[in-house]
C-alpha positions in Angstrom: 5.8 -2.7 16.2 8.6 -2.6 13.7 7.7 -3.9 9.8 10.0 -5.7 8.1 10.0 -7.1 4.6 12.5 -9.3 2.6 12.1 -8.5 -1.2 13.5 -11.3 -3.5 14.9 -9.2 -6.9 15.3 -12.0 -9.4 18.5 -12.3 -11.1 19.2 -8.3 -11.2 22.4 -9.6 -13.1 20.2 -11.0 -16.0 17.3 -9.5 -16.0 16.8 -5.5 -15.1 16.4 -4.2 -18.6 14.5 -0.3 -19.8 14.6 0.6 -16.1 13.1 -2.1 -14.4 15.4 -1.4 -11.2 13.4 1.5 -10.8 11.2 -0.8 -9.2 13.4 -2.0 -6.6 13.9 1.3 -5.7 10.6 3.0 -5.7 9.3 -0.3 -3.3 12.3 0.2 -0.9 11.7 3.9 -0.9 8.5 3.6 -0.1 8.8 1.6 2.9 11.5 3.1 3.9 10.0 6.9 4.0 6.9 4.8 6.4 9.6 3.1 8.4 9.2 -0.1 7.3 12.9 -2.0 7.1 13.4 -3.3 3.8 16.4 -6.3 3.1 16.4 -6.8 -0.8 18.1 -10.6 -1.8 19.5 -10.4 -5.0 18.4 -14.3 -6.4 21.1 -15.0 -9.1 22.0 -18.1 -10.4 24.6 -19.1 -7.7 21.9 -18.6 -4.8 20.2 -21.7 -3.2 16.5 -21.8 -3.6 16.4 -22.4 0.3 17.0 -18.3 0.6 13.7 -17.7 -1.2 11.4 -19.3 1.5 11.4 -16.4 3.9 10.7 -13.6 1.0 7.5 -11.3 1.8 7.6 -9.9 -1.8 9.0 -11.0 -5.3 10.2 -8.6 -8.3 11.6 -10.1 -11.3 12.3 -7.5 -14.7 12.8 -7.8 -18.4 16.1 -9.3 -20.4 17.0 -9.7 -23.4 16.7 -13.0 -25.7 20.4 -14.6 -24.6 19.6 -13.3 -20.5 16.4 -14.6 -20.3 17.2 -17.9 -21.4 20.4 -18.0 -19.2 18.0 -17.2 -16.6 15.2 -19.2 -17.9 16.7 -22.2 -17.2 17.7 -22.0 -13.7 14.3 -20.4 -13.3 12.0 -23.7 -14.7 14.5 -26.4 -12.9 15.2 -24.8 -9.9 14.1 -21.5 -8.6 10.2 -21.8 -10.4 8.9 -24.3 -8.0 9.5 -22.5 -5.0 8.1 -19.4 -6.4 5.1 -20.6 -7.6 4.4 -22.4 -4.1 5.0 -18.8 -2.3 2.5 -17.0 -4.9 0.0 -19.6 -4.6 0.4 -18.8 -0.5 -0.4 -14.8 -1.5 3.2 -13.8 -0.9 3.0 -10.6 -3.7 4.5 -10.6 -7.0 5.4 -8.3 -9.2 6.9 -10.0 -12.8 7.6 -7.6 -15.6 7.6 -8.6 -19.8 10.1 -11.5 -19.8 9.5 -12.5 -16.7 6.1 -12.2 -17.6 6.3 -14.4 -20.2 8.6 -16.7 -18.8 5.9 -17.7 -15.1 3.7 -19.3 -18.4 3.2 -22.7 -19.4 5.2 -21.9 -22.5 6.9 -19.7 -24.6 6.9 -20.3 -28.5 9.5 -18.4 -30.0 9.3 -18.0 -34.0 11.9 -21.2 -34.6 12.2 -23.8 -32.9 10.4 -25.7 -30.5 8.2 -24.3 -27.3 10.2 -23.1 -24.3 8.7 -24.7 -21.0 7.7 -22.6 -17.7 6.5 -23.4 -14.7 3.0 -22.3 -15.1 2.7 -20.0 -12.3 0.6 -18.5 -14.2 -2.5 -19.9 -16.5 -0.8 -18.3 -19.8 1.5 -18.6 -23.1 3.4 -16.7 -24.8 4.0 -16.7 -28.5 6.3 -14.8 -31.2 4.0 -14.3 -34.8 7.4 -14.4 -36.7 9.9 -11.7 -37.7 7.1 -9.9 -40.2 5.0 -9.4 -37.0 4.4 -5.5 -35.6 6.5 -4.9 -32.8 4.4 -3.8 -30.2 6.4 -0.8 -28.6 5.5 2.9 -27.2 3.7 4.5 -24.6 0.8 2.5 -22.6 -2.6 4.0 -21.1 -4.8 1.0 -19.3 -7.8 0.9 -16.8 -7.3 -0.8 -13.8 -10.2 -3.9 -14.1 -10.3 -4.8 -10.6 -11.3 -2.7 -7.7 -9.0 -4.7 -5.0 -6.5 -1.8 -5.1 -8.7 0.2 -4.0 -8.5 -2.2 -0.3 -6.0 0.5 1.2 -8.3 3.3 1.1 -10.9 1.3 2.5 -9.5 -1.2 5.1 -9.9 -0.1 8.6 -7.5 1.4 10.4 -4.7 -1.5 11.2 -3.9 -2.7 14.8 -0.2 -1.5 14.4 -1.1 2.4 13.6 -0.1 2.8 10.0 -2.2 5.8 8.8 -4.4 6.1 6.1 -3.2 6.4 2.4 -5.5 7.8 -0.5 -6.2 5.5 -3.4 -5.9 6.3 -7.1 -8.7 7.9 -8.3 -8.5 7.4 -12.3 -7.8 3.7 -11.9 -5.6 4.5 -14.6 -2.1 3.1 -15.2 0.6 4.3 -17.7 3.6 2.6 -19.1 6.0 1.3 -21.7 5.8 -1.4 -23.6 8.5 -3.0 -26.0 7.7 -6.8 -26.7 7.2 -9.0 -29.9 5.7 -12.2 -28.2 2.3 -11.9 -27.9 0.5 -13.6 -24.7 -2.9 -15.3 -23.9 -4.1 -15.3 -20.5 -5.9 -18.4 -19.5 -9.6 -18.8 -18.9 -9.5 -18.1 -15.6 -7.1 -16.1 -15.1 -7.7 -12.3 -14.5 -6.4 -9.3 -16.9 -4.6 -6.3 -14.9 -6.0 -3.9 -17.2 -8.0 -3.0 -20.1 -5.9 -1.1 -22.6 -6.8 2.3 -24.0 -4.0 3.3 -25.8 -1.5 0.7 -26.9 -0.7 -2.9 -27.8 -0.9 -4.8 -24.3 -0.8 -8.9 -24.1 -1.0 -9.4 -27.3 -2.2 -6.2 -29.4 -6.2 -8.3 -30.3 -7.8 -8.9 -26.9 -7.2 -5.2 -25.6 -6.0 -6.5 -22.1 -2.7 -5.6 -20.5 -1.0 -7.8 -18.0 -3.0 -10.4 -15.5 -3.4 -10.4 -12.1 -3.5 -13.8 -10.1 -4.0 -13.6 -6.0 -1.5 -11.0 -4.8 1.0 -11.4 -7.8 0.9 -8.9 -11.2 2.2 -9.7 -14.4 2.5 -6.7 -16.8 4.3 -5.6 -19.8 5.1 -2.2 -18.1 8.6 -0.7 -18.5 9.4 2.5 -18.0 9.0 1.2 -15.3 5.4 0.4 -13.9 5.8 1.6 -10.1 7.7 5.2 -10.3 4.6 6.2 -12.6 2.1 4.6 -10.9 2.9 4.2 -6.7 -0.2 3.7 -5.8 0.7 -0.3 -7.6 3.8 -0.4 -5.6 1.6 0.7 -2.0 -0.2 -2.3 -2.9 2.4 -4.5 -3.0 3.7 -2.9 -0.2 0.1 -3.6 1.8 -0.4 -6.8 0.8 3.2 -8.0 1.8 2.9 -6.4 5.2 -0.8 -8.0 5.5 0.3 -11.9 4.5 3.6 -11.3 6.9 1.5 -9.8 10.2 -1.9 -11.0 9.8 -3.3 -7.3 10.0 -5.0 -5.2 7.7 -2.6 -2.6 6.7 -3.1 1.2 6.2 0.0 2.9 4.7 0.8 6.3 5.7 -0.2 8.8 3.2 3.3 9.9 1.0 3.5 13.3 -0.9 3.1 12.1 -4.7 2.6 15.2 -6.2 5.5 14.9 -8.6 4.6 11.3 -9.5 0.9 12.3 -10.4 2.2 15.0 -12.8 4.2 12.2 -14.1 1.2 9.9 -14.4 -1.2 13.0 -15.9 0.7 13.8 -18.7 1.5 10.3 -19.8 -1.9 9.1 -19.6 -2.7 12.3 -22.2 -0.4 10.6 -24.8 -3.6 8.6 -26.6 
């Protein structure tokens, strides 16, 4: 059987700032290298929300302040909804610093009154005010959940897709560079603990949150070139919600990546 996934990358006009593109590419590299097509919509302003509703797996990147709120606004009235009804259906999600902030209930900047989101997330965002530490460097976090482990453990799928080896640190490494800080919701799950670094909101020592199949994280750098083994999980969980079968990814050589990951996650 041939795979196929269409991957929504949200207004890449607007919003693909320290990198972020890099995640585009790793996920479409990364299929591709399996044989699994890959069809990437570029969602900007002008397209109709209609062409999201057949998307197996959302990416949407950082901006800065005047981008995202060009892009903010199409984003609560328009494209928002639709999103939030294909994450609450498991469709994957991967939604990096403003974008992160901006799948919250609000965002409070340090003037001026709260900016509305479409709560795709339980979370807010706030900015402390211009005297406020900018929380910026080089990110180490533990992985909290053991769900990404699920491709090293599913059985083998239907469709023939070998095995692939999971991360064994549960580590993840990054690059952070955000004044707001955000608060996760009761019940809504962090990503990651932090070890080394400022994360959601530089007090609560979490990084990120992870709700059904979607991430939010404040990873540049970006998040999946360092850490594939995030990306393969995307990858699996698209492919699983898309052909009702447990999906085993063909092992990939990621030797370079791992050196990559091993001497950033030194840096504490």
């Amino acid at each position: 059987m041939n795979f196929r996934l269409n991957l929504a990358w949200m207004y890449p006009d607007l919003m693909s700032t320290y990198g972020d593109r890099g995640n585009i590419i790793v996920l479409t590299k990364r299929c591709q290298w399996r044989g699994i097509e890959v069809n990437i919509k570029e969602i900007t302003l002008e397209t109709k929300v209609s062409e999201l509703s057949n998307c197996d797996l959302i990416f949407m990147g950082g901006a800065q302040d005047r981008q995202q709120k060009i892009a903010g606004d199409d984003f609560l009235k328009n494209k928002g909804p639709m999103i939030k009804e294909l994450v609450e259906n498991s469709v994957p999600a991967l939604f990096v610093c403003a974008a992160y902030q901006a799948v919250g209930h609000f965002y409070k900047p340090y003037q001026g009154e709260p900016i509305p989101g479409p709560g795709i997330f339980d979370l807010h965002t706030e900015h402390p005010g211009d005297q406020a530490k900018r929380l910026i460097g080089n990110v180490v976090a533990e992985l909290i959940s053991d769900q990404f482990d699920v491709i090293a453990r599913s059985p083998v799928s239907k469709y023939g897709i070998n095995s692939a080896t999971k991360q064994s640190s549960h580590l993840i490494v990054g690059f952070e560079n955000h004044g707001g800080r955000t608060y996760l919701g009761k019940k809504l799950q962090p990503f990651a603990r932090v070890i080394k670094g400022g994360g959601n909101n530089g007090e609560d020592g979490y990084e990120g949150a992870l709700y059904k199949n979607s991430i939010g994280s404040y990873f540049h750098g970006p998040l999946l070139p360092k850490n594939p083994y995030i990306a393969d999980w995307l990858i699996a969980k698209a492919l699983e919600k898309k052909y009702v079968a447990k999906i085993r990814l063909r092992q990939l050589d990621d030797g370079l990546e791992k050196q990559a990951h091993k001497f950033v996650s030194t840096l504490r």
